[in-house]
C-alpha positions as CSV (number, residue, x, y, z in Angstrom):
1,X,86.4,13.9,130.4
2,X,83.7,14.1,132.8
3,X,80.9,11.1,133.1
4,X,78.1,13.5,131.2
5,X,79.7,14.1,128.6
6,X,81.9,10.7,128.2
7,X,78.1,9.2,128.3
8,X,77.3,11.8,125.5
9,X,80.1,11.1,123.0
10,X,79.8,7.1,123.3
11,X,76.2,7.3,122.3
12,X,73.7,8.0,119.3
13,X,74.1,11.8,120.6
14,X,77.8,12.3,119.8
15,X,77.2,13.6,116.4
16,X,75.4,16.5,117.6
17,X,77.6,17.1,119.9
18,X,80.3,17.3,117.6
19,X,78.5,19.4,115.0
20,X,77.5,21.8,117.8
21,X,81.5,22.1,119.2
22,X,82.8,23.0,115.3
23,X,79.7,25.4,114.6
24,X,81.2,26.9,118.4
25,X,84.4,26.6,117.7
26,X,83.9,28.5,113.9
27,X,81.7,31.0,115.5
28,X,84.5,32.2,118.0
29,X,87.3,31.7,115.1
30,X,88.8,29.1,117.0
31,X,90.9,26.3,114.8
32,X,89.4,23.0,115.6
33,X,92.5,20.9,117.2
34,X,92.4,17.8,118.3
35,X,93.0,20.1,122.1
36,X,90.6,22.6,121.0
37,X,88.3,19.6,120.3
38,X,88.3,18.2,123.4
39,X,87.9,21.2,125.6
40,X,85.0,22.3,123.2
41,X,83.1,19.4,123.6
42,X,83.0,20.2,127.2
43,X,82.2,23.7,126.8
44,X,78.9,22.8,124.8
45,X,78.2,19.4,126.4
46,X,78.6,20.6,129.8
47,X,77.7,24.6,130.0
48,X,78.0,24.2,133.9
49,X,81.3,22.1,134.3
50,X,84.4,24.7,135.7
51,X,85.9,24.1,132.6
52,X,83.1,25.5,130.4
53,X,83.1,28.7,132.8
54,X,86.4,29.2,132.8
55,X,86.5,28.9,128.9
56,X,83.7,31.3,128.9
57,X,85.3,34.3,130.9
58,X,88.4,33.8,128.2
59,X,86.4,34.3,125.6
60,X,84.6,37.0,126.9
61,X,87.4,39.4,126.6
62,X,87.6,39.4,123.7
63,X,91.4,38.3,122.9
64,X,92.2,35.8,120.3
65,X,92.4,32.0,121.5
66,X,96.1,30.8,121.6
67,X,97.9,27.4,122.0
68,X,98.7,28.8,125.5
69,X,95.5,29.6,126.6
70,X,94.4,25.8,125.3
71,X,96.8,24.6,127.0
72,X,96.3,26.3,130.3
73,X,92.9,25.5,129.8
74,X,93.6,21.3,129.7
75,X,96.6,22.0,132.7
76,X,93.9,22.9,134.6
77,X,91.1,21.1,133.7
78,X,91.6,17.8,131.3
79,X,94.8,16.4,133.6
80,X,92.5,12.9,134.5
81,X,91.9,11.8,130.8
82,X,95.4,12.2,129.8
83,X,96.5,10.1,132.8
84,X,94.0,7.4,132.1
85,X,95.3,7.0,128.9
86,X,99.3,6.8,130.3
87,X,98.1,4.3,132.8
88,X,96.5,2.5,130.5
89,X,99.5,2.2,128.2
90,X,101.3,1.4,131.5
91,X,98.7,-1.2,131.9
92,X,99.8,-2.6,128.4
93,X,103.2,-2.8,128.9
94,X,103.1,-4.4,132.7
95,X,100.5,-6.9,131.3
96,X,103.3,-8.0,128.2
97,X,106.1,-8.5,131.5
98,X,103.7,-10.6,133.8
99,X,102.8,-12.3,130.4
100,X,106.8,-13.0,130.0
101,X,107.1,-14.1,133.7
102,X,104.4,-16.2,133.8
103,X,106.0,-18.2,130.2
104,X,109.4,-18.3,131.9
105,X,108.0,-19.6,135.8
106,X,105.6,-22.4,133.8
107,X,109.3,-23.3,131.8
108,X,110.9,-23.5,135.1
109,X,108.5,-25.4,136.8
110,X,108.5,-28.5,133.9
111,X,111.9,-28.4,133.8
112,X,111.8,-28.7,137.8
113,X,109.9,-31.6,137.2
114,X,111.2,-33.1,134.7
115,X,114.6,-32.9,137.1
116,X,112.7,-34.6,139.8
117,X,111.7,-37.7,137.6
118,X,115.5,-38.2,136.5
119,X,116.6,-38.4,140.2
120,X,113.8,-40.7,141.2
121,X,114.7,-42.6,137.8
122,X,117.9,-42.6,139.1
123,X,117.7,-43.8,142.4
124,X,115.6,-46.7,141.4
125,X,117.9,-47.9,138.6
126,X,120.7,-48.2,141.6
127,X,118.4,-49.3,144.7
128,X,118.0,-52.8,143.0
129,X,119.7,-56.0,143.7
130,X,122.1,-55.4,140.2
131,X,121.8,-52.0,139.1
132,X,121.2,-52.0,135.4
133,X,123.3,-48.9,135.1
134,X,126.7,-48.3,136.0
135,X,127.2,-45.6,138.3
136,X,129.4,-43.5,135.7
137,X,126.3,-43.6,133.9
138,X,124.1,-42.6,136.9
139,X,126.3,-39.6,137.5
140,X,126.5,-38.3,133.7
141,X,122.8,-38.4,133.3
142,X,122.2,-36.2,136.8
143,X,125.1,-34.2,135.6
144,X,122.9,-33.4,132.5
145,X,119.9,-32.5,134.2
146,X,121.3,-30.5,136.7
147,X,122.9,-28.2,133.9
148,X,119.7,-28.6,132.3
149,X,117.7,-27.2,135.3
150,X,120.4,-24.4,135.7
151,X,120.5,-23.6,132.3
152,X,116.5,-22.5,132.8
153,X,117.0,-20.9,135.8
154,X,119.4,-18.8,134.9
155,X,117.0,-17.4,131.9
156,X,113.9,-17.1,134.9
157,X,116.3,-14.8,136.7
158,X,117.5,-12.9,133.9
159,X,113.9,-12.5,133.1
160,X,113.0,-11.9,136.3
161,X,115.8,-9.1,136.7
162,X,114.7,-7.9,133.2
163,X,111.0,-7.1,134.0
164,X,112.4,-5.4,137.8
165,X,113.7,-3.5,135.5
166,X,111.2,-2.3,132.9
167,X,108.4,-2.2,135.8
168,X,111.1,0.3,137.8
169,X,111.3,2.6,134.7
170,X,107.7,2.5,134.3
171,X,107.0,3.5,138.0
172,X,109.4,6.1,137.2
173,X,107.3,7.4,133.9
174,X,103.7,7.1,135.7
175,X,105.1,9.3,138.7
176,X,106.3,12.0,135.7
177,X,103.1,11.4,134.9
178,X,101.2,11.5,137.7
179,X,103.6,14.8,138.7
180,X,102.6,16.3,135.0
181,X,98.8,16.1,135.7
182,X,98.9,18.0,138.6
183,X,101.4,20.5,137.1
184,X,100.4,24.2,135.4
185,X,102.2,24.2,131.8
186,X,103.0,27.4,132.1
187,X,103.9,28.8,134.7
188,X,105.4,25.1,136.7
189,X,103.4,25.5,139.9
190,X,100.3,23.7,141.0
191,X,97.4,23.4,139.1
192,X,93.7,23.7,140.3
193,X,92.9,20.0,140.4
194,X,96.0,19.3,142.6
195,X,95.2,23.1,144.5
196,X,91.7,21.6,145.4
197,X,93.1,18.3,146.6
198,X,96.2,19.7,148.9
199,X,93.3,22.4,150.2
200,X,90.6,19.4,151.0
201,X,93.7,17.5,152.5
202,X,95.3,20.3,154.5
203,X,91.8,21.5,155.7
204,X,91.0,17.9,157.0
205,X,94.6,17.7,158.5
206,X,94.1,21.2,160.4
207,X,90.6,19.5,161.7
208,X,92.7,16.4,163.5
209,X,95.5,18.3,164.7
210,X,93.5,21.3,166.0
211,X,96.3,23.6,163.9
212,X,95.6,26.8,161.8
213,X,95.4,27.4,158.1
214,X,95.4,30.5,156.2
215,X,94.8,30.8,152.3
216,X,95.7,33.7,150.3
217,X,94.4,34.2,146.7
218,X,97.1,36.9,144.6
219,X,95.7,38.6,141.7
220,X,97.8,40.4,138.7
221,X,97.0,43.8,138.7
222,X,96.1,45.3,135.3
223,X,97.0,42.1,133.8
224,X,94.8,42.7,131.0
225,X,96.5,45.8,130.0
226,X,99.9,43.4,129.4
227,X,98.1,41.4,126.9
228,X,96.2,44.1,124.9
229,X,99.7,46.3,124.9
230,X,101.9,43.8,124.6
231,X,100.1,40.3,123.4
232,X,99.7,36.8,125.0
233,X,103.2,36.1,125.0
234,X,104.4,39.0,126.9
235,X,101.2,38.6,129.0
236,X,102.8,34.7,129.5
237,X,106.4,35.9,130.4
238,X,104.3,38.6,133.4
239,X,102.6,35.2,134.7
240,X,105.7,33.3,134.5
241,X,107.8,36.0,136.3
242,X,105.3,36.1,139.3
243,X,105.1,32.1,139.5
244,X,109.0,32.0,140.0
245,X,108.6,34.6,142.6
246,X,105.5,32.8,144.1
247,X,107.6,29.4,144.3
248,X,110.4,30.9,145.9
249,X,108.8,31.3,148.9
250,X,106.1,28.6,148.8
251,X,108.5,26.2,151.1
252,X,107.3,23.1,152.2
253,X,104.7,22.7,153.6
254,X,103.5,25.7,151.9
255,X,101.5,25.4,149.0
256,X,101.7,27.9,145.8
257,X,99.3,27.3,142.4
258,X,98.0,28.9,139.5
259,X,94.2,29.2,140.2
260,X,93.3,30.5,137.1
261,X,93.9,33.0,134.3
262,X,96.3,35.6,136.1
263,X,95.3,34.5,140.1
264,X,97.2,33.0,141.8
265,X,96.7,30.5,145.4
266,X,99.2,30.1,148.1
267,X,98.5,27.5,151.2
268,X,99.7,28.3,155.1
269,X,99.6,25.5,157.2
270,X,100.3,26.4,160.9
271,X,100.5,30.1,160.3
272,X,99.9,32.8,162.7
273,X,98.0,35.5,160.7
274,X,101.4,38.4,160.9
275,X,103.2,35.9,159.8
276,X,101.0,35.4,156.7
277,X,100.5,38.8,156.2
278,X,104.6,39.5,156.3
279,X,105.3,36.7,153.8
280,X,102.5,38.1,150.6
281,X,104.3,42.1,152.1
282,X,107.6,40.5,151.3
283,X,106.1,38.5,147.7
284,X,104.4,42.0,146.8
285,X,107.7,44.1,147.5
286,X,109.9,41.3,145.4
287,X,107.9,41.5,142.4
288,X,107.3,45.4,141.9
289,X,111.0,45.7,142.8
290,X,112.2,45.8,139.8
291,X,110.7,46.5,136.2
292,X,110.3,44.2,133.4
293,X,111.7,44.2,130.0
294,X,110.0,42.3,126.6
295,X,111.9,39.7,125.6
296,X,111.3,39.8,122.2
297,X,112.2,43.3,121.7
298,X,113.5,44.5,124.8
299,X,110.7,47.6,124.9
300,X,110.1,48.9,128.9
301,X,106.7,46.7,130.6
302,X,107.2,48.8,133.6
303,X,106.6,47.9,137.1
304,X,104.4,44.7,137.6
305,X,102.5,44.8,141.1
306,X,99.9,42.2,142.4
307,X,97.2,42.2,145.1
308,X,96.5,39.9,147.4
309,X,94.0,39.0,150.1
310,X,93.9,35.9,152.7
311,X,91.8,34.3,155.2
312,X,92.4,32.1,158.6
313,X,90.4,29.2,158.6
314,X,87.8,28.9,160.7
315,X,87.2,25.8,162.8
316,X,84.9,23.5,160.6
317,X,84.5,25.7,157.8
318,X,85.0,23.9,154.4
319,X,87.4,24.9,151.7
320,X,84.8,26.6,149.7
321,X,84.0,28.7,152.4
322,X,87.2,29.7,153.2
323,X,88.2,30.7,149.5
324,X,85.5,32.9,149.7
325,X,86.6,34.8,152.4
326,X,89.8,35.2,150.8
327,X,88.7,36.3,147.8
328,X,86.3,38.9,149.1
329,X,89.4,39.9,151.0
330,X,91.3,40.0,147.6
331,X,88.5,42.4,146.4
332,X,89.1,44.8,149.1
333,X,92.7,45.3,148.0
334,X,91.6,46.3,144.7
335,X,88.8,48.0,146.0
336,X,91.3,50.2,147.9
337,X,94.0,51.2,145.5
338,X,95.5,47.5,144.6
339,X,99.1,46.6,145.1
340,X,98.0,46.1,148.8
341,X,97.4,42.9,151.0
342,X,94.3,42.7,153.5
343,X,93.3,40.3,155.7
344,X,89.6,38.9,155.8
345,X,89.6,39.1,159.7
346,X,90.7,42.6,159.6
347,X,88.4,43.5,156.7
348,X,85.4,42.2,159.2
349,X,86.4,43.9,161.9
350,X,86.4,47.3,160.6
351,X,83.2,46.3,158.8
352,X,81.8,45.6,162.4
């Protein structure tokens, strides 16, 4: 949840802001889930946030709002607040271990000195003139404390060994986690939030090394026509059959995500520009090669195509700028038939 409206729902506001996301929600005949909930609170608390545009343009067409598109929705968008509440949990959990360490180290460390008193007990009652003990006597009581002291830490190591453990297995979960929040539900790729971060990272890396970076943006065509022919689901099983395609040839250290309803993003580090242009060819050809059957029902989709339009990165120019130029490079595709890829450089040139 982002800081306007967190501020918003923990103060004497949050009532209104509440009323005003069910009155929305009942307007647009949307059911008021605990999901729907939280991205309408953004959507009227925050008109200008990406999430409230991007809920906007979905309900603008018109077509009814699903789990999925919730769900998309919060992939894209909501990934932070559902990771602060799993690392808080984690935080829980590693706080009960230290807790447990800590009891079993204090333990030890009396029993450590209780051991050290026994010997020094020990030695005096035999440094005198007549010992007062017999050394049999000497030997069983250190005998005793020494089991004593092992006995203890044998239980730190086991709890030692035991927390290892559990802190292992929750390292494990918060990377899931962690991989989750960056992950589109739908269709397995990237989402935007971890799009934007590889983008500002690669775009800074490209800046040190003095290497080139091209970004292409793919676009579904006709992809409303799927979901008012078909419905959301078969509209779902068009995204997801472009993803697979998409992540088959995003390779390390390419980059492929869902960017956002039926557009897709794909990254080129150190990329000559024919190269780039021959890889989204070789996507395009892959995906109208064959055509597509409804699951469901097994009724014809026919052929699905896809434009797509990239950019080379300019020296300095910011990540912004650059998905601009690929977009209005996307826009030419369409502009020019679709099913088509066109480069923003070349698009300039013949512009010039």
């Amino acid at each position: 949840m982002n800081a306007q409206v967190e501020l918003t729902v923990r103060g004497p506001e949050a009532y209104d802001l509440a009323k005003s996301a069910i009155d929305s929600m009942r307007e647009h005949g949307v059911w008021p889930t605990p999901l729907n909930f939280e991205l309408w609170l953004h959507y009227v608390g925050d008109p200008d946030c990406p999430l409230a545009k991007e809920l906007d343009k979905a309900l603008q067409c018109g077509q009814p709002f699903t789990e999925g598109v919730a769900e998309t929705l919060a992939n894209q968008f909501l990934p932070r607040s559902r990771l602060s509440e799993e690392i808080r949990d984690a935080g829980a959990v590693l706080g009960r271990e230290l807790s447990a360490v800590q009891t079993a180290i204090d333990k030890a460390r009396q029993v450590q000195i209780q051991y050290g008193e026994t010997l020094a007990d020990a030695a005096e009652r035999m440094s005198g003139p007549e010992a007062e003990t017999s050394l049999g006597d000497v030997v069983d009581i250190l005998t005793q404390a020494t089991r004593r002291i092992q006995r203890h830490t044998n239980v730190l190591e086991k709890r030692l060994e035991s927390s290892h453990t559990e802190v292992s297995k929750l390292r494990e979960h918060l990377e899931q986690v962690r991989r989750d929040a960056m992950t589109d539900g739908l269709t397995n790729l990237a989402n935007r939030k971890a799009f934007d971060e590889q983008l500002n990272r690669l775009c800074g890396e490209a800046d040190q090394r003095g290497t080139s970076l091209a970004l292409a943006v793919v676009d579904i065509d006709h992809f409303k026509r799927f979901n008012d022919n078909w419905g959301h689901q078969t509209g779902d099983q068009v995204l997801r059959y472009v993803a697979t395609a998409l992540s088959r040839m995003a390779y390390p250290p390419r980059v492929a995500a869902r960017y956002g309803g039926e557009e897709f993003a794909l990254i080129f580090p150190r990329e000559a520009a024919h190269e780039v242009h021959a890889a989204l060819d070789a996507l395009r050809l892959e995906i109208s090669s064959r055509a597509l059957r409804r699951r469901s029902t097994n009724d014809d989709l026919g052929v699905v195509t896809i434009s797509a339009g990239f950019a080379l990165r300019q020296p300095g120019d910011t990540h912004q700028q650059l998905i601009e130029r690929a977009d209005t490079a996307l826009y030419a595709s369409k502009r020019n038939g679709r099913n088509q890829v066109t480069c923003a450089e070349d698009e300039m040139s013949d512009a010039a």
